[in-house]
C-alpha positions as CSV (number, residue, x, y, z in Angstrom):
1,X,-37.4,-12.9,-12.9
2,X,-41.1,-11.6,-13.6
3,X,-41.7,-11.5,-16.8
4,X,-44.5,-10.6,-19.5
5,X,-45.5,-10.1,-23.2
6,X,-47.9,-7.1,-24.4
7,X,-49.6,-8.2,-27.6
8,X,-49.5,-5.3,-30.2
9,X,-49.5,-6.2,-32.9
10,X,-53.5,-6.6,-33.7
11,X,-54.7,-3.9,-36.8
12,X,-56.7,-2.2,-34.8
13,X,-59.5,-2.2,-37.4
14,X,-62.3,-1.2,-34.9
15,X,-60.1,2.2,-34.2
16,X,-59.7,3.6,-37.7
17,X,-59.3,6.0,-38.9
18,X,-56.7,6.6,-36.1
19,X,-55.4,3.1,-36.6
20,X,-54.7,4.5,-41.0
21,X,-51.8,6.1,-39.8
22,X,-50.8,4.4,-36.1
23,X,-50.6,1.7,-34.4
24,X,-53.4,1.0,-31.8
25,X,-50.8,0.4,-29.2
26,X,-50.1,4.2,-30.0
27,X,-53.1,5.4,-29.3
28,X,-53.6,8.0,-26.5
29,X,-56.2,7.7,-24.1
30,X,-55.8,10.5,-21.4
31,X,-52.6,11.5,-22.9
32,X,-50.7,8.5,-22.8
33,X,-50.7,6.0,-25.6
34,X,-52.3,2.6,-24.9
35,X,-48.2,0.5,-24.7
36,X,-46.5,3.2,-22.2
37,X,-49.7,2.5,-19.9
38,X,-49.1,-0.9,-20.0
39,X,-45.2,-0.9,-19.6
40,X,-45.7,1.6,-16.2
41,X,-48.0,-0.9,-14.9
42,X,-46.1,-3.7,-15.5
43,X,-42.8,-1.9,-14.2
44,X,-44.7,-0.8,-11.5
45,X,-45.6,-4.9,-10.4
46,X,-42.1,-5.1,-10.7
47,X,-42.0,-7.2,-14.5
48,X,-38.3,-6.6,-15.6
49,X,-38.4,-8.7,-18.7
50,X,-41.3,-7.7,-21.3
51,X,-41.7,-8.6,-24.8
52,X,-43.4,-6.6,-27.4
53,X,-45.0,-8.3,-30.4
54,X,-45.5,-5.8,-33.5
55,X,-47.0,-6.2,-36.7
56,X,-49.2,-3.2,-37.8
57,X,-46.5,-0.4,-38.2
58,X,-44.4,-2.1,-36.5
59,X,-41.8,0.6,-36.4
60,X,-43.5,3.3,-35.3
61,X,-43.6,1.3,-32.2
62,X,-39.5,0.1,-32.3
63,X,-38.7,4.5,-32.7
64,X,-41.2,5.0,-30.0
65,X,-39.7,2.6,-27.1
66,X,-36.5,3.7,-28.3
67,X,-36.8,7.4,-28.1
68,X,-38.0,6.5,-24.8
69,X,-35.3,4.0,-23.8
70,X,-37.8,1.3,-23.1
71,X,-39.1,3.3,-20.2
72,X,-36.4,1.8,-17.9
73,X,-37.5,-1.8,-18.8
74,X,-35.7,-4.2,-20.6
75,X,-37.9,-4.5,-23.9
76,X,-37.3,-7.1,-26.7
77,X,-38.9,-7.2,-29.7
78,X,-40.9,-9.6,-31.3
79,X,-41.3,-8.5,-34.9
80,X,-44.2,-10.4,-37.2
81,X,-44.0,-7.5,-39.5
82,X,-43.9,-10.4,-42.4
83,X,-46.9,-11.7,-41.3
84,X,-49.2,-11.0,-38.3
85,X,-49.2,-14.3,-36.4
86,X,-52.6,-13.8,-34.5
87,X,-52.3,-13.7,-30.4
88,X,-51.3,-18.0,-30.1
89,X,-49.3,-17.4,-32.8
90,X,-47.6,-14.6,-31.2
91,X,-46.8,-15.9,-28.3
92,X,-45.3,-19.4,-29.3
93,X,-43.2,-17.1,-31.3
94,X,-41.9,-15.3,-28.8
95,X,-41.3,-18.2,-27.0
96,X,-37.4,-18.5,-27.2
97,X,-37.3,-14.8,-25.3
98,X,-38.8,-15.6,-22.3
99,X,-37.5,-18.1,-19.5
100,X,-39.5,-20.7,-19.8
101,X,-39.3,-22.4,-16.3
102,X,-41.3,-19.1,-14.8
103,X,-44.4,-18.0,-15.6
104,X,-45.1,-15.7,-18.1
105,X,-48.0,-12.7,-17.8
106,X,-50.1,-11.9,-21.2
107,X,-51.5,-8.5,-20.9
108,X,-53.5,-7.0,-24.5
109,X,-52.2,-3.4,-24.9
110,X,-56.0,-2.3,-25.5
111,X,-57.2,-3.4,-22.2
112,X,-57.9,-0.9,-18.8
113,X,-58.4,-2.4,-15.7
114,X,-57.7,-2.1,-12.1
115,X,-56.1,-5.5,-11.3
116,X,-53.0,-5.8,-9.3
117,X,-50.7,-7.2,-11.9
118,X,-48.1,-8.3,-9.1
119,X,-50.6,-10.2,-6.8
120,X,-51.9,-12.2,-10.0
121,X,-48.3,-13.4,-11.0
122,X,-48.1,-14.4,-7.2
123,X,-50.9,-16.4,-7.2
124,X,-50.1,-17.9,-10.3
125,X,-46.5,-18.6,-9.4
126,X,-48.4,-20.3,-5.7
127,X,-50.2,-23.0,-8.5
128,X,-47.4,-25.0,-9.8
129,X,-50.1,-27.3,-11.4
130,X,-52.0,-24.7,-13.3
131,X,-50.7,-24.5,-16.6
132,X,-52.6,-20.8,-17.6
133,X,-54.3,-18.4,-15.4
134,X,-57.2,-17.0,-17.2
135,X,-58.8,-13.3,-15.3
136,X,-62.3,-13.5,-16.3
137,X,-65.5,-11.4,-15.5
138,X,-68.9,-10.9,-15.8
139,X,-68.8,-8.4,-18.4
140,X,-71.7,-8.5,-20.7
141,X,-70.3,-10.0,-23.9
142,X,-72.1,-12.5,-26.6
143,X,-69.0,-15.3,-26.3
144,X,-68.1,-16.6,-23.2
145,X,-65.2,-19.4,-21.8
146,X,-67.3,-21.8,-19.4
147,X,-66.2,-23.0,-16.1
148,X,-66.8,-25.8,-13.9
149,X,-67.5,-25.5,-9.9
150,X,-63.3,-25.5,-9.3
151,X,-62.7,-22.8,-12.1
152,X,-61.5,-25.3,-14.6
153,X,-62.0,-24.3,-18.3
154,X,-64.7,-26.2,-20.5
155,X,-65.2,-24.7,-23.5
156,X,-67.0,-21.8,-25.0
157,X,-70.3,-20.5,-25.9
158,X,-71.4,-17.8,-28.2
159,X,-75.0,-16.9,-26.3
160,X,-76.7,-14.8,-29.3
161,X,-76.0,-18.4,-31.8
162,X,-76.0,-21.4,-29.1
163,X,-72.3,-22.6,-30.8
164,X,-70.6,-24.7,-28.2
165,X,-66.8,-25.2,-28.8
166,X,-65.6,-27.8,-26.4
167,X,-63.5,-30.7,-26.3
168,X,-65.8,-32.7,-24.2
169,X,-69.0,-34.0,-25.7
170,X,-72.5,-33.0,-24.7
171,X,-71.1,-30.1,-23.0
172,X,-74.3,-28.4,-21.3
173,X,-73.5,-24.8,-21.1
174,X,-76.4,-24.1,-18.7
175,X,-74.5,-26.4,-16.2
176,X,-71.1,-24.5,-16.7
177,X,-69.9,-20.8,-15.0
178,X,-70.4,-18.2,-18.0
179,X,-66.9,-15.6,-18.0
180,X,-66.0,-13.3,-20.1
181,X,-61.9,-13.4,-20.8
182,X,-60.1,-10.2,-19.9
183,X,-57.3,-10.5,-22.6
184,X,-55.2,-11.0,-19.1
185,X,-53.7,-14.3,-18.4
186,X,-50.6,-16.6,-17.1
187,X,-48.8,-19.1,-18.5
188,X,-46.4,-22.1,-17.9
189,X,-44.0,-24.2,-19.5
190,X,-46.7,-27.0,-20.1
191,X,-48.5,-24.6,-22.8
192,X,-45.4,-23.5,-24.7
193,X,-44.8,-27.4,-25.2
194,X,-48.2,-28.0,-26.3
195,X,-48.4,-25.0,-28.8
196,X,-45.5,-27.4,-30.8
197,X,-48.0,-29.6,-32.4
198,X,-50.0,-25.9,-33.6
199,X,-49.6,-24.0,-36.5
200,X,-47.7,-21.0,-37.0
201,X,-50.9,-18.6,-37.0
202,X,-53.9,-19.2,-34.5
203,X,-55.6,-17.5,-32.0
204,X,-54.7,-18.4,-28.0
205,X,-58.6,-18.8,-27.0
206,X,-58.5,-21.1,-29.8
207,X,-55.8,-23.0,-28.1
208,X,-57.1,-22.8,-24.5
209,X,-60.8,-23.9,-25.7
210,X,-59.3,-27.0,-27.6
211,X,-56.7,-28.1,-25.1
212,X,-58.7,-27.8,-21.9
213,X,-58.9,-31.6,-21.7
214,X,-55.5,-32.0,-21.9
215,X,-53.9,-28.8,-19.9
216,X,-54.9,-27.4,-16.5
217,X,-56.2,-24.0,-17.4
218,X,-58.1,-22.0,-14.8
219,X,-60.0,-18.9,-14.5
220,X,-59.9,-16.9,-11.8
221,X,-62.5,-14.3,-11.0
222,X,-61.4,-11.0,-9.2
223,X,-64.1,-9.4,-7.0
224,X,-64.7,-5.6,-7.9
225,X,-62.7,-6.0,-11.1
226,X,-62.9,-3.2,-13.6
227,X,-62.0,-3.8,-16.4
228,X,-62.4,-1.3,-20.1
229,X,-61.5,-3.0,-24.0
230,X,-60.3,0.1,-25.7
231,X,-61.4,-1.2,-29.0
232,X,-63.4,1.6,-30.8
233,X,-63.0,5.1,-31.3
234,X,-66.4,6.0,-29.5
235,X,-65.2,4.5,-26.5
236,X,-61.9,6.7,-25.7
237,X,-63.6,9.2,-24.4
238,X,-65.8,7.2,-21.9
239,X,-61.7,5.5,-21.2
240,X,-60.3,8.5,-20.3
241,X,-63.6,9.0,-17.3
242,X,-62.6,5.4,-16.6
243,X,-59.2,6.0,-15.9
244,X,-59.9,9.1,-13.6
245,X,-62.6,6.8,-11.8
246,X,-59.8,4.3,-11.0
């Protein structure tokens, strides 16, 4: 059984004022709001399972997926309306909806992007030792995850400051691969059972960027990958050409 989670529940800060009175996951860009695009696609790769997290009014989302009846998909709920949990925190709370002995897909409800959703769960599901499946780019960002030659995740780097988070010492950044994350990954068993010893709120690059040493987490690097964060208002209109370019 394929199945995913679509984190949310974020505030959407960097979209107010549309995110005073809405979710971001609500948010339309070319007519659709942000969740239904995701849901299609995952539908589309054939994801029958998906879990929703929800925090930021939450039920605006819960009325919209039901007066839509889940868009055909079996949709459960994962409500942190009490307290938004952050995106590691999210997920291990989710955890008891998902079968843990397949792989689960992580897909952020702000992102665009022309990967083939089904071919990446493949792959994943073809590398029974990898224990997360990171889709990185080259995207021009000021933080970036750093790789080895095989694709194996060392740390992180903030360019603009020269902070190096890594559990290794004397990490050298300059001799490490330099990707920007996509907010699209996989993950196994292995890293629900190491997110035990976390706390209840904390973020998931967080968790990759300390655990690295200790979990096999890869990146892998799609050639001709487009990929669009939808995170401020200016940059819905340059989505929507974006989408149509696809």
């Amino acid at each position: 059984m394929k199945q995913a989670m679509i984190f949310a529940a974020g505030l959407g800060t960097r979209l107010k004022p549309l995110t005073d009175h809405m979710p971001k996951a609500l948010v339309e860009v070319g007519g659709e709001p942000l969740l239904k695009r995701v849901i299609c696609l995952l539908k589309e790769a054939g994801f029958i399972h998906i879990v929703v997290n929800v925090h930021h009014f939450a039920n605006q989302i819960i009325d919209f997926l039901q007066q839509n009846d889940n868009f055909g998909a079996d949709i459960r709920i994962s409500d942190e309306s009490s307290e938004l949990l952050n995106t590691g925190g999210g997920l291990k709370n989710a955890a008891p909806m998902f079968d843990l002995e397949s792989p689960i897909l992580i897909h952020n409800v702000d992102i665009l992007s022309n990967v083939h959703l089904e071919k990446l769960y493949e792959m994943k599901s073809q590398m029974p030792d990898v224990d997360a499946l990171l889709l990185v780019s080259e995207r021009k960002t000021k933080r970036y995850l750093l790789f080895n030659e095989s694709m194996r995740l060392m740390g992180w780097t903030n360019i603009e400051t020269g902070e190096v988070k890594s559990p290794y010492p004397n990490l050298n950044p300059q001799n490490c691969k330099k990707l920007a994350f996509s907010g699209i990954h996989l993950v196994s068993q292995k890293v629900f059972k190491a997110m035990e010893a976390w706390p209840v709120k904390f973020s998931i690059t967080d968790f990759y960027i300390q655990e690295c040493n200790k979990l096999n987490i890869r990146g892998y690097q799609k050639i001709g990958l487009r990929l669009m964060d939808v995170g401020k208002q200016e940059t819905i209109h340059d989505a929507e050409a974006f989408l149509k370019s696809l």
